[in-house]
N, C-alpha and C positions, 0 to 999 in steps of 0.2 A: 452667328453674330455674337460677339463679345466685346461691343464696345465699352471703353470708359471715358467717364466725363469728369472734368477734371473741376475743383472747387472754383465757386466764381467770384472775384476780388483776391486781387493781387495783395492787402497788405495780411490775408489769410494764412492760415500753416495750409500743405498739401492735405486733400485728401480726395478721392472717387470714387463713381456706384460704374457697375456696369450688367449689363444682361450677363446670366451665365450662359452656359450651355449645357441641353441647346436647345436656347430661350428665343425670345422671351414669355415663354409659357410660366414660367413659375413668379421669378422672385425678380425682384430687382438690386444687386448685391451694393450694399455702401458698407467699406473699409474698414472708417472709421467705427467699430463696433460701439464706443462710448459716447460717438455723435448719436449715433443710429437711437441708443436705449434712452438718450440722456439731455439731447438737444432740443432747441426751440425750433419748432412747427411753424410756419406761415408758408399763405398762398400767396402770389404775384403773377396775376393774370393768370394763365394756366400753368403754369410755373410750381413746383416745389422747392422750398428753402427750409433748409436745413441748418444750424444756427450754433454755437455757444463762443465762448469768449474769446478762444481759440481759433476756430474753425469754421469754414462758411460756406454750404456745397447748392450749386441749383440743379436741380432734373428739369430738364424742358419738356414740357407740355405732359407732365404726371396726369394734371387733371383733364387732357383732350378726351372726351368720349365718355362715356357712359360708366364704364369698368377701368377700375383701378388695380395695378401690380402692389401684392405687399414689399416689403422691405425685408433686406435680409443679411444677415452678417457676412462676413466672407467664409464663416464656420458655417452657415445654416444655420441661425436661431432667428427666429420670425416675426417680423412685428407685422400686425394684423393692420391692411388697407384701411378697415374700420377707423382706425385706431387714429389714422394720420387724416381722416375726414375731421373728425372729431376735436382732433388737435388743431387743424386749418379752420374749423367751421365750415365745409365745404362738405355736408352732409346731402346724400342723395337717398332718396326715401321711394323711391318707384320698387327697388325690392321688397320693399316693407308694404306695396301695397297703397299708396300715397304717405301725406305725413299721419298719419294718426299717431303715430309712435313719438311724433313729435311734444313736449311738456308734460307727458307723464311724469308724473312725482310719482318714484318706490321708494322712499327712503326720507329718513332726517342726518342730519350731524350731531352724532353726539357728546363727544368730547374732541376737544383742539388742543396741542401744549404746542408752542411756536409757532412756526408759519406755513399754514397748510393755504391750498386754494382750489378752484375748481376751475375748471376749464369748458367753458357751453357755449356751443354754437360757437370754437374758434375765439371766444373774450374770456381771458383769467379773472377770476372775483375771489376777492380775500373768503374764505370759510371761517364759519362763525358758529356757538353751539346754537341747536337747535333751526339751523339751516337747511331749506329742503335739498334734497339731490333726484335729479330728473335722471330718465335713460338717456342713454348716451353721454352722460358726464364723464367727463377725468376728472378724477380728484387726484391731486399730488402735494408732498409733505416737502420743505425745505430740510436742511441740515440741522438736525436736534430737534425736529420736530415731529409729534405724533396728531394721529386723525382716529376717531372710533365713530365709526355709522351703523348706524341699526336699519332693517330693509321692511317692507310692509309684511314681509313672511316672517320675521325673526331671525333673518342671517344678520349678524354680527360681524365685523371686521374693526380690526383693528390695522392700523397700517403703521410700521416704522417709518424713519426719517429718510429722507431722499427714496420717497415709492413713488411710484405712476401706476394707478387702477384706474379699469373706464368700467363704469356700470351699463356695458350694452344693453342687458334688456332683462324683464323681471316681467311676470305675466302672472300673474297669483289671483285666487279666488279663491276663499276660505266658504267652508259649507260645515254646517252644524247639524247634530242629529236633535231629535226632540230634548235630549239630553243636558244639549247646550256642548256635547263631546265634539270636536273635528273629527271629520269624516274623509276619505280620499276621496277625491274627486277622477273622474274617468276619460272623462271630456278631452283629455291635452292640455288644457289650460293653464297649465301649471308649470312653468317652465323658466330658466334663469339662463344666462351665461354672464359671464366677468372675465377681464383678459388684465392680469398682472402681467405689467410691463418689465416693472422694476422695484428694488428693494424689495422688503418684506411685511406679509403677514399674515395675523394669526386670525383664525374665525373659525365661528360654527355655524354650522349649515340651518335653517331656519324648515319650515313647513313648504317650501316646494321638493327639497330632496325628498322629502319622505313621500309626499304626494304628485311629485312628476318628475323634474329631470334637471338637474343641475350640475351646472358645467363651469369650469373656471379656466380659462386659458392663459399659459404663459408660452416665449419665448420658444421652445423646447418639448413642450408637453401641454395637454389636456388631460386636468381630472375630473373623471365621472363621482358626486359625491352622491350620500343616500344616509340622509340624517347622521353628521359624524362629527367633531374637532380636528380639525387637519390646522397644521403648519405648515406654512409654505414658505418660500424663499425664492428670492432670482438674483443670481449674479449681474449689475447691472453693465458690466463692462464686455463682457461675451455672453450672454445672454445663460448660462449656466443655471440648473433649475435644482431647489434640494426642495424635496417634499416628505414629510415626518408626520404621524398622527400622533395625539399627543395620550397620553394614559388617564382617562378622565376618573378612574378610580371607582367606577360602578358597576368593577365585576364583569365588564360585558367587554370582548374583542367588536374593536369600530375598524371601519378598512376602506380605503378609497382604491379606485382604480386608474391607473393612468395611459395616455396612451398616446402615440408619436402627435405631435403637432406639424401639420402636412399642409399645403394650400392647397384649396380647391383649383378648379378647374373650368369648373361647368358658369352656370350662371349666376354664381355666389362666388365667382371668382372674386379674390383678396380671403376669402376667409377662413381662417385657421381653424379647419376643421382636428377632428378625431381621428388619428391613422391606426397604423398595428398596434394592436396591446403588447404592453410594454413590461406590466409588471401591476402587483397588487403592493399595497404598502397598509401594512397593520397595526394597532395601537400596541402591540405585544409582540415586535418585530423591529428593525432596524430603520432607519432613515434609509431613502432611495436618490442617488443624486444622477441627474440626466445631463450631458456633456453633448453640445452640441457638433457636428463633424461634418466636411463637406457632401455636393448630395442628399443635404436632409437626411442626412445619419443620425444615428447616438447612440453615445457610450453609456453604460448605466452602471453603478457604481453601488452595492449597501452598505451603508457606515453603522456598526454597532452602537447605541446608543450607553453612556457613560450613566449611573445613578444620578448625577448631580443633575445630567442634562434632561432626564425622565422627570426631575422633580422640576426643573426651568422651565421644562415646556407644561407643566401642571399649572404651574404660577403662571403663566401665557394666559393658560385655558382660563382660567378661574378671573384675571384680566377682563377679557375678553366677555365673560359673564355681567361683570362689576359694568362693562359698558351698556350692555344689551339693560341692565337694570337700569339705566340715566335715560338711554332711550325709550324704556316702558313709561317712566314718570313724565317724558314731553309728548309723547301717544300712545296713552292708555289701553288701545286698542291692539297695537301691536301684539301677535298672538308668540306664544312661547318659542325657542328654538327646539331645530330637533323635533323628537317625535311627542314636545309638547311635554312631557314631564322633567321638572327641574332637579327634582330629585331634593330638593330643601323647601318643601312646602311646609315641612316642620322646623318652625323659627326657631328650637332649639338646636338644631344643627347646623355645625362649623364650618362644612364643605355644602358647593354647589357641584349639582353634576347636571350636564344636557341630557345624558341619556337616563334607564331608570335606575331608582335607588339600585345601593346595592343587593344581589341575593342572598341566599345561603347557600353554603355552598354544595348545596343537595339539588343546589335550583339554579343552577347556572344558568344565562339566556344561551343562545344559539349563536353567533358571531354573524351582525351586519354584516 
């Protein structure tokens, strides 16, 4: 079966999705790849719409039934079923176990320049500093516009102009020793995912990578992180992913892991799981850029990084910092990023680092 369904309203430009093959087990293919990353979401009966000022596509009966097909370019880059609940408000929570998952606040807002907004339960709301952010939110940034959110663990994000992030889900429990030191916890409970749709951004990973499991999904790829500074990026026009770690200048190799972004199957169908390992990308190493291809392929690409661009993406990192500090001063409680040492506890020094101070060089760490 390969059908396609052609956009609905005539004063529209063409465009169509169709099952590939041989579906529809996987995906559901729409054309337009800059509708797909970049369009307006809405439900109409059981109907999907698909939207921008250009273009206007329906899927009939997307939301009949329990399980929903992700979306997907005609390349293979993946937008997560989640993703389009979220964006519709047409959220189902029987996987989750009922709602519990429902109004959880992880997070605040901490800085806004232009026009950011958030997306809950399906209604856009202007974002504002010191705004909460619940799981399952999109936040998204207009043209020239930035967002910085601090998370209940200390992940940090900063998001460029024209992004799309949905804060799936954040599960954190911090535990102190008599010391008053954080502890790892053993339980599972400690666990994140985030799906970059679109645009770009910079963040440090907070006190669940270090103490359980944190996931970031885009288009193309899944990164496994484990207390580190990663840059990220998404092509938003074909779904095109670059992922870079930045050089936090504390002596220490940081490394994330990446790996195919594949749909499931089973009963988590829509969700853009972890497929084959792809590649490691290290702070003392090149950028990695993953190319999506038909078949859920990809092409992967390492780009040498330039002096200037090592020192850019320092200024990112150190960015990035500067926000996670605004979001300490609106909750106090908020516990460090990383594995909790800032590396400028001593107010006489000029640089922040997430991971720890620098060594000597007799004392090198071990490479996360």
């Amino acid at each position: 079966m390969n059908q396609k369904f052609d956009v609905a309203g005539s004063d529209m430009a063409g465009a169509s999705f169709s099952f590939p093959k041989p579906a529809p087990a996987h995906a559901l293919i729409i054309s337009d790849a800059h509708l797909l990353f970049s369009g307006d979401y809405a439900r109409s009966g059981h109907d999907l719409i698909i939207s921008d000022s250009d273009h206007r596509i329906t899927i009939p009966n997307y939301f009949l039934g329990e399980k929903r097909l992700p979306l997907s370019s005609s390349d293979g880059a993946l937008l997560d079923a989640r993703v389009v609940e979220a964006l519709t408000g047409y959220q189902t929570f029987a996987q989750a176990g009922g709602n519990a998952a429902a109004g959880k606040v992880i997070g605040r807002v901490a800085t806004v320049t232009g026009s950011a907004s958030i997306v809950r339960n399906g209604v856009t709301i202007e974002a504002n500093n010191g705004d909460v952010v619940y799981q399952n939110d999109v936040v998204q940034t207009g043209s020239g516009s930035t967002i910085g959110l601090v998370l209940i663990d200390g992940s940090t994000f900063n998001l460029s102009a024209n992004a799309r992030f949905m804060l799936n889900e954040l599960g954190y429990e911090g535990q102190s020793s008599a010391s008053g030191t954080l502890v790892s916890l053993t339980s599972g409970t400690n666990h994140s995912m985030f799906t970059l749709i679109q645009g770009a951004a910079s963040f440090v990973a907070g006190q669940v990578a270090k103490t359980g499991d944190m996931q970031v999904a885009t288009p193309t790829a899944v990164i496994g992180i484990r207390g580190t500074a990663v840059l990220l990026s998404v092509d938003a026009v074909d779904g095109k992913v670059s992922v870079s770690v930045a050089d936090q200048q504390d002596g220490r190799v940081h490394s994330v892991q990446v790996f195919k972004c594949v749909p499931a199957t089973n009963l988590l169908q829509g969700v853009c799981t972890a497929g084959d390992p792809i590649g490691i990308v290290t702070s003392d190493g090149p950028s990695l850029t993953i190319t999506p291809t038909a078949n859920f392929e990809v092409i992967t690409q390492t780009v040498s990084k330039t002096p200037g661009q090592v020192a850019q993406e320092f200024n990112a990192f150190q960015q990035v910092l500067t926000t996670y500090d605004i979001g300490k001063q609106i909750a106090p409680d908020t516990p460090a990023p990383s594995d909790g040492k800032r590396g400028d506890v001593d107010t006489k020094s000029l640089q922040k680092f997430a991971g720890s101070p620098p060594p000597s060089p007799t004392a090198l760490q071990p490479p996360l």
